[in-house]
C-alpha positions as CSV (number, residue, x, y, z in Angstrom):
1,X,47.8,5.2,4.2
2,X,47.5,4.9,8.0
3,X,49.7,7.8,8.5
4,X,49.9,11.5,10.0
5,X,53.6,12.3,7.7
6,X,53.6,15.8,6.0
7,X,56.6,13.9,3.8
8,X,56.4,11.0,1.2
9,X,56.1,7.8,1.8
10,X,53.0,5.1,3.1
11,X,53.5,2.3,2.7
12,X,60.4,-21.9,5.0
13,X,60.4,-20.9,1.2
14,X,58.0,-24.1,0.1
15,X,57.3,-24.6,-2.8
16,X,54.5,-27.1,-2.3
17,X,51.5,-24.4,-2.7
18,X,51.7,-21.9,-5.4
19,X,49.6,-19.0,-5.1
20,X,48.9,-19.1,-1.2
21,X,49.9,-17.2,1.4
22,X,51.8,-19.4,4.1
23,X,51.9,-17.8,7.4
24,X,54.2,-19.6,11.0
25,X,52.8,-18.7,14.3
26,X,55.3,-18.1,17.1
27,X,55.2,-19.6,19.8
28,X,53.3,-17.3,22.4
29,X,50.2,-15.3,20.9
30,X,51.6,-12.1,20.3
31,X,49.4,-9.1,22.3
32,X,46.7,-8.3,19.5
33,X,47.1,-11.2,17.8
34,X,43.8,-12.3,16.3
35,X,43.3,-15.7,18.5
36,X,40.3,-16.6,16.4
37,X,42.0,-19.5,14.3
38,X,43.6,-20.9,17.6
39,X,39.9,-20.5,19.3
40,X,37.9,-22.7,16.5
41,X,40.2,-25.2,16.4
42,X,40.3,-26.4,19.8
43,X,36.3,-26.0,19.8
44,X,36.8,-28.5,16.2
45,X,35.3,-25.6,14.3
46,X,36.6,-24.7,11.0
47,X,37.1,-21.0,10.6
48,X,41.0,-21.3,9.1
49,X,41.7,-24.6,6.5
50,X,43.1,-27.7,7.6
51,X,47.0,-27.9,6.9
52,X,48.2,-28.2,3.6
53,X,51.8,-30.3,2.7
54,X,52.6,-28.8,6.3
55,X,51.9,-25.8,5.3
56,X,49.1,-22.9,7.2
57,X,47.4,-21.1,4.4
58,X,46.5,-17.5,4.8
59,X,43.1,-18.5,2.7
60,X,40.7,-19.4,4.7
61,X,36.7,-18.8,5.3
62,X,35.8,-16.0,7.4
63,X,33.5,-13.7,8.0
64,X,32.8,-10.4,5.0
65,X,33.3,-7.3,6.2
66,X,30.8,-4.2,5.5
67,X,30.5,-3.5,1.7
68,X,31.4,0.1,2.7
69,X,33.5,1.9,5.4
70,X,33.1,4.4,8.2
71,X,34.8,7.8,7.2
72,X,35.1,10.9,10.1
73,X,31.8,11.7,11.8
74,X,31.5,15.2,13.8
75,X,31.2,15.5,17.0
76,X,27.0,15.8,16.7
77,X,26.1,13.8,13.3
78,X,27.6,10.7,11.8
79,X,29.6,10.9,8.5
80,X,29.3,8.8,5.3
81,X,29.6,4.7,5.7
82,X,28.9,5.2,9.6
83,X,25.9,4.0,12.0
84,X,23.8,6.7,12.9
85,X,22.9,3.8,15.8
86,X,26.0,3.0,17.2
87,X,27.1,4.3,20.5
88,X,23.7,6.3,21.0
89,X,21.8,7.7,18.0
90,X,23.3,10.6,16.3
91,X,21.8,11.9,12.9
92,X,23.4,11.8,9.5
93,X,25.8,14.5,8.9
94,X,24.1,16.9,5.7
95,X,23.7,15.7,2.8
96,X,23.8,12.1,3.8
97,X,20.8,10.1,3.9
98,X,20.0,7.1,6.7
99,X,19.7,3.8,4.5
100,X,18.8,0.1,5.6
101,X,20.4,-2.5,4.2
102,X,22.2,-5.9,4.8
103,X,25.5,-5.2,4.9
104,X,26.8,-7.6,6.7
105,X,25.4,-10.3,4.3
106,X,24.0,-11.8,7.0
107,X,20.4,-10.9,7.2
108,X,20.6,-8.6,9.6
109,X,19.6,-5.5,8.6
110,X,21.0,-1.9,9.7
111,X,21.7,1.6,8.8
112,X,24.0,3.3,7.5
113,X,24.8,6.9,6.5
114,X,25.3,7.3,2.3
115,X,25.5,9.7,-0.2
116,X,22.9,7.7,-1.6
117,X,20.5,5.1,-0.8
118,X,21.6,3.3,-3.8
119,X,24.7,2.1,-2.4
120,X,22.8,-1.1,-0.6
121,X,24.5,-3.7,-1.2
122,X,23.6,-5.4,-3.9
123,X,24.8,-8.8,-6.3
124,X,28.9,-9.2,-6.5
125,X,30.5,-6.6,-8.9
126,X,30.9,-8.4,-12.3
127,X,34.4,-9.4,-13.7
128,X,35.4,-6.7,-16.1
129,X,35.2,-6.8,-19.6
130,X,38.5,-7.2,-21.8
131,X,41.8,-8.5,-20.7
132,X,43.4,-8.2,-17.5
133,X,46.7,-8.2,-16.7
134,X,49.7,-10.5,-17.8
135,X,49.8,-11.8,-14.1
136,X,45.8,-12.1,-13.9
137,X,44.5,-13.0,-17.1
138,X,40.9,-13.8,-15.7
139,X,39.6,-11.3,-13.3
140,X,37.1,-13.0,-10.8
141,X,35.1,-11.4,-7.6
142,X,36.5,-10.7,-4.7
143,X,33.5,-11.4,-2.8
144,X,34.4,-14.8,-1.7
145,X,34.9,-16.1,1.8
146,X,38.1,-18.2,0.3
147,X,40.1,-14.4,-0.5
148,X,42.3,-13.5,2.0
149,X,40.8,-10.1,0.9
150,X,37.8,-7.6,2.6
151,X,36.9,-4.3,2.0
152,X,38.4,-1.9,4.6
153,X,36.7,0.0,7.1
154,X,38.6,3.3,7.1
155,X,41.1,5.3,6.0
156,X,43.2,7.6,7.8
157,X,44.9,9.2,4.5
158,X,41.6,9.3,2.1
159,X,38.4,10.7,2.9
160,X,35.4,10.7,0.4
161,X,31.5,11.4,0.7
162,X,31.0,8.0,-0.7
163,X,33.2,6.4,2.5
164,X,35.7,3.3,1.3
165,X,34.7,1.4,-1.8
166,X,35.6,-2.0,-3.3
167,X,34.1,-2.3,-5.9
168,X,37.2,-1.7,-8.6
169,X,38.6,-5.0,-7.0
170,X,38.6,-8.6,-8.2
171,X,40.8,-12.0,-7.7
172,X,42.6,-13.3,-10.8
173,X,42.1,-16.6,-11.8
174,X,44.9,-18.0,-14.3
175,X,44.1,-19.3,-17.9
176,X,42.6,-22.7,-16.3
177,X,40.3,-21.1,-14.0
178,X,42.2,-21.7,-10.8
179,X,41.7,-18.6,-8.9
180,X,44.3,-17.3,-7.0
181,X,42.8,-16.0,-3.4
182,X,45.3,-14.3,-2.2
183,X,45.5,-12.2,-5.1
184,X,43.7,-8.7,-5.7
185,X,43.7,-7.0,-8.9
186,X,42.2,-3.8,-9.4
187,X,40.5,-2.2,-12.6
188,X,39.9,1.3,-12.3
189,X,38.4,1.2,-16.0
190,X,35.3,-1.3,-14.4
191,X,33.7,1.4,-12.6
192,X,32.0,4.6,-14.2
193,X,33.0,6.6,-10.9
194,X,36.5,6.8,-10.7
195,X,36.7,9.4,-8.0
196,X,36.9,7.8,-4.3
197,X,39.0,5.8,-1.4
198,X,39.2,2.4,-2.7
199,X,40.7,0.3,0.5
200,X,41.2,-3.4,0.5
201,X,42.4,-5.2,3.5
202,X,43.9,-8.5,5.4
203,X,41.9,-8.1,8.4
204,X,41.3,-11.2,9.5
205,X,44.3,-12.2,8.5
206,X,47.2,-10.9,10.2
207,X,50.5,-12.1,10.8
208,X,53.3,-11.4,13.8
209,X,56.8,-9.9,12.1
210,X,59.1,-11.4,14.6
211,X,57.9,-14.7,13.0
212,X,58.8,-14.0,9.2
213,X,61.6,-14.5,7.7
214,X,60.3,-12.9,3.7
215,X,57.7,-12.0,2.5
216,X,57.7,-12.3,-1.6
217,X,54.8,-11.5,-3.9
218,X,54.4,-10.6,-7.7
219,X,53.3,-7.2,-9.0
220,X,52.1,-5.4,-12.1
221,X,50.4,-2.6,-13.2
222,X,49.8,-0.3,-16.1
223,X,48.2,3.1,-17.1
224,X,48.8,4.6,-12.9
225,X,49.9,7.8,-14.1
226,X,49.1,11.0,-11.6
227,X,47.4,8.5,-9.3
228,X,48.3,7.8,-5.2
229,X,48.1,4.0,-5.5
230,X,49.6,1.3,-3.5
231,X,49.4,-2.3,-4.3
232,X,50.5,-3.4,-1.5
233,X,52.0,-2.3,1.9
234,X,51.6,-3.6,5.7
235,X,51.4,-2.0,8.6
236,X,50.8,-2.9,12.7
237,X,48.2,-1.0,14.3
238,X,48.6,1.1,16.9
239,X,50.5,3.1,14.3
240,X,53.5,4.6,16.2
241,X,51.2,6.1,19.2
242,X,54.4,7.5,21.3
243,X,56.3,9.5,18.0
244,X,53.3,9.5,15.0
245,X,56.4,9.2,13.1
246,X,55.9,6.7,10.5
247,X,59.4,5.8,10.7
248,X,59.1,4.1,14.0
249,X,55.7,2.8,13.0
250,X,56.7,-0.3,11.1
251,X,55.0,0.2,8.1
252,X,56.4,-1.4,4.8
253,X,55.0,0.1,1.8
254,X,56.0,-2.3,-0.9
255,X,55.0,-0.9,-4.1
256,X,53.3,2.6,-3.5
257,X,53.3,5.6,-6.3
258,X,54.5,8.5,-3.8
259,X,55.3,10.7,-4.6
260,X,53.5,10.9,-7.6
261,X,54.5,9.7,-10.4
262,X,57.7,7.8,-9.3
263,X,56.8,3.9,-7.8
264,X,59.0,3.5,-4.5
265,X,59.4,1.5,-1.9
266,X,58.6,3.8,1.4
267,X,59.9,2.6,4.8
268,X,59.2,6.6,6.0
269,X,63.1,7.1,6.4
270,X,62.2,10.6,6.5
271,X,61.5,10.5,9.9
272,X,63.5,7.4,11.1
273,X,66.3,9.1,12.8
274,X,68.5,6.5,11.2
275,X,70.7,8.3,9.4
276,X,72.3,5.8,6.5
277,X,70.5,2.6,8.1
278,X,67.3,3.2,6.8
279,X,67.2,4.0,3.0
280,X,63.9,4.0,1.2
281,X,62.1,5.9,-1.9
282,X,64.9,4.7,-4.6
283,X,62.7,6.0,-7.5
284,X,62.8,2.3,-9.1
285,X,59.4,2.5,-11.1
286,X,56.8,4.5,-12.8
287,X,53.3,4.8,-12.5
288,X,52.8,4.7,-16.2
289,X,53.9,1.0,-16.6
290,X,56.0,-1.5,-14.5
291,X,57.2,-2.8,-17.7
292,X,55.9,-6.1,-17.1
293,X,55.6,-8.5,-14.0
294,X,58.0,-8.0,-11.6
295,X,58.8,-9.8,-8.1
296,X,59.7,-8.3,-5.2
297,X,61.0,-9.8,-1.8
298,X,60.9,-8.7,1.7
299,X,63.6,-10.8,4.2
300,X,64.4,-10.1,7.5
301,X,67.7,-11.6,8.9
302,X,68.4,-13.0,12.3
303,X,69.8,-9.2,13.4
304,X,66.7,-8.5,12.3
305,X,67.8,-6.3,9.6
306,X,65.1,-5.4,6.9
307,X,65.5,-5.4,3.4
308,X,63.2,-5.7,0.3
309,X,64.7,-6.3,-3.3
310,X,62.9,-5.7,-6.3
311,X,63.6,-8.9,-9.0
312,X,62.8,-10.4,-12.1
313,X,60.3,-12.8,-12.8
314,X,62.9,-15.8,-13.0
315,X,64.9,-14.2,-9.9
316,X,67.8,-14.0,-11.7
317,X,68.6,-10.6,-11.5
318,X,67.8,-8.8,-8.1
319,X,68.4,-5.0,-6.4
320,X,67.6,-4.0,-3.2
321,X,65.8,-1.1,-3.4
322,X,64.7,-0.2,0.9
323,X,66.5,-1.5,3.8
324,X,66.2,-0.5,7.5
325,X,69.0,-1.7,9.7
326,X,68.0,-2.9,12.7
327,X,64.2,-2.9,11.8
328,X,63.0,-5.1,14.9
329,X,64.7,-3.6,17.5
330,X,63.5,0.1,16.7
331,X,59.7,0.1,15.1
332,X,56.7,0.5,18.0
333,X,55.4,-3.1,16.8
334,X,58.5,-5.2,17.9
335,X,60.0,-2.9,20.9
336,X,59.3,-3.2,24.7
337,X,58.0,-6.3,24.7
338,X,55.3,-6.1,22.1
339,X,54.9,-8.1,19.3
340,X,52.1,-7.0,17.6
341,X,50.2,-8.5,14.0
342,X,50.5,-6.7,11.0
343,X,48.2,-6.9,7.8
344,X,48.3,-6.5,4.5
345,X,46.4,-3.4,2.7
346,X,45.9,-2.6,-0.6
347,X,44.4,0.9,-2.3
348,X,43.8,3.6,-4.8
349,X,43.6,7.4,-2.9
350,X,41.7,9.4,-5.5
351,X,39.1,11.7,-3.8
352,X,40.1,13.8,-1.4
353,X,43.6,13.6,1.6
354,X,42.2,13.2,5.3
355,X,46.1,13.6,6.4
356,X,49.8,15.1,5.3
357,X,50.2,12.3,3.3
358,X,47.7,13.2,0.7
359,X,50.2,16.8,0.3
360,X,53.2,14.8,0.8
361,X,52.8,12.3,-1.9
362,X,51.5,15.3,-4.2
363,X,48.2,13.4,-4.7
364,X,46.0,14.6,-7.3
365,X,42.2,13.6,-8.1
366,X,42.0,11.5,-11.4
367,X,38.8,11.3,-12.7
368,X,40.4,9.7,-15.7
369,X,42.4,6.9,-14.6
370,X,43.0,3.9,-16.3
371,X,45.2,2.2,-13.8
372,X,45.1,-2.0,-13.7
373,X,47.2,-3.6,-10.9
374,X,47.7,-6.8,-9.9
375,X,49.4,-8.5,-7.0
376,X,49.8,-12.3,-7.1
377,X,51.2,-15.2,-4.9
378,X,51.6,-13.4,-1.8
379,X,53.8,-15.8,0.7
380,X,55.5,-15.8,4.2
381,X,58.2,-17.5,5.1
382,X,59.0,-18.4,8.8
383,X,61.8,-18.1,11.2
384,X,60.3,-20.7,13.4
385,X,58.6,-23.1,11.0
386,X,55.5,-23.1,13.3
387,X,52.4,-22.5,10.8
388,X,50.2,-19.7,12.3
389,X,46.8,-21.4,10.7
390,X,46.8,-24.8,11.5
């Protein structure tokens, strides 16, 4: 993920809105925040949705990123997914070829450096054929200004000729049709190319960690075997500048399968320097099944102490499988003043590692893979009970 580790590891309660994510501003713009929400409403524009039962959704129109992303460019030619024309012209590195297109969906065309010019961008990818999952039994595109959801721009921990792709990822809708946008389901059996970084992202939607109090979200996936996936992790950027220790960097990865094959939650306790209060990588699932839907939960207490428990369905029956004592008071996102967003990310690594995390979460190309994940009904709940989206 957004990492430099040679070990394992990546990354209010209403129940008014199912199938949202709820986000609580604090009260001060934290430094990085994304202001743009704040910004359109005193103008009376409408970039973020009006308030719903009280509550700020994290769905809400915005702009689409690129359909593609910007992988490492050398120091006299630009790599794959990059302008050529950005920052001064510098050619296409070999064997890519300079392509116009409109990527931004805006038409506006530009160039960018591809394999192929067959990547333009072209109509959205088509929901796959056959079931989905048990949590998203109608797969819908993800190219919708209402998901939470964009295709990321770059990956620190996958690198790939073909730059960051998307199209393996889709919304679930359930059996009505209601669509579910902060969802993202991914079906690695809908595209004939199975080889590549496939990087999802909350860009535009980001939230400050001081402010929550848990985070809970449903998860499931089957046939992940031998595969570096991660349904879902966060993550504050600058990532740990000072140490590059992803201990002290404040990531969370949720669900992630490093290292491969085990499923763990990865809080990089490697490299904490915590000793006993940080405990991560429990070995709780496998990548061939989770056995169902599961739900997991995120809370952060008024110490700010983290930890994330892994439960049934019903919530019945709970375990806590990371926790990081004193969480706040030691990651580079929440120290020395700062309190910087963080954002949800989502991927499959399955080309080639552009960091030690591709060795140290024994990451192998698939070229095979079946793997379906989804990850449903994302929420925040806040310590403040300020709504971060008005």
């Amino acid at each position: 993920m957004t990492r430099s580790e040679t070990m394992p590891g990546t990354l209010r309660s209403v129940s008014l809105v199912a199938a949202a994510v709820m986000f609580f501003l604090v009260r001060a713009l934290p430094e990085g925040s994304n202001q743009e929400c704040a910004a359109n409403d005193a103008a009376g524009g409408s970039a973020c949705p009006p308030e719903v039962d009280e509550v700020g959704l994290l769905q809400r129109a915005r702009e689409k990123g690129p359909p593609l992303g910007v992988t490492l460019s050398g120091g006299s030619c630009t790599g794959g997914n990059g302008d050529p024309y950005a920052g001064g012209y510098k050619p296409c590195c070999e064997g890519l070829q300079k392509c116009l297109g409109d990527w931004h969906d805006t038409s506006t065309w530009s160039y960018l450096c591809l394999s192929s010019c067959g990547h333009e961008p072209g109509p959205p990818p088509q929901p796959p054929v056959g079931e989905g999952l048990s949590t998203c039994p109608k797969p819908v595109s993800l190219k919708s200004r209402s998901s939470i959801w964009n295709v990321a721009v770059s990956s620190h921990s996958c690198q790939s000729s073909d730059g960051i792709r998307g199209d393996a990822g889709y919304a679930c809708a359930d059996s009505s049709g209601a669509v579910d946008w902060t969802s993202i389901y991914v079906d690695m059996e809908s595209v004939g190319n199975k080889v590549g970084c496939f990087v999802w992202e909350t860009d535009q939607c980001q939230y400050p960690m001081k402010s929550v109090k848990q985070i809970d979200f449903d998860v499931e996936w089957e046939g992940c075997d031998n595969l570096w996936m991660a349904p879902l992790w966060t993550f504050s950027s600058p990532w740990s500048p000072n140490t590059n220790r992803q201990g002290l960097s404040g990531e969370v990865d949720f669900v992630e399968e490093c290292a491969v094959p085990s499923v763990n939650t990865n809080l990089g306790c490697y490299d904490a320097g915590q000793g006993s209060g940080c405990v991560d990588s429990q070995h709780w699932g496998r990548g061939s099944s989770s056995n169902g839907p599961q739900h997991m939960t995120m809370a952060l207490d008024s110490e700010g102490n983290l930890e994330v428990q892994l439960c049934t369905m019903d919530k019945t029956s709970c375990r806590t499988v990371a926790s990081y004592s004193r969480y706040l008071d030691i990651v580079y996102p929440t120290t020395d003043g700062r309190n910087n967003v963080y954002k949800f990310m989502s991927d499959v690594f399955n080309d080639h590692g552009a960091d030690g995390g591709w060795k140290g979460c024994r990451a192998v190309r698939n070229d095979k893979t079946t793997c379906k994940y989804a990850v449903t009904n994302i929420k925040i709940e806040s310590n403040d009970h300020i709504p971060i989206f008005p």
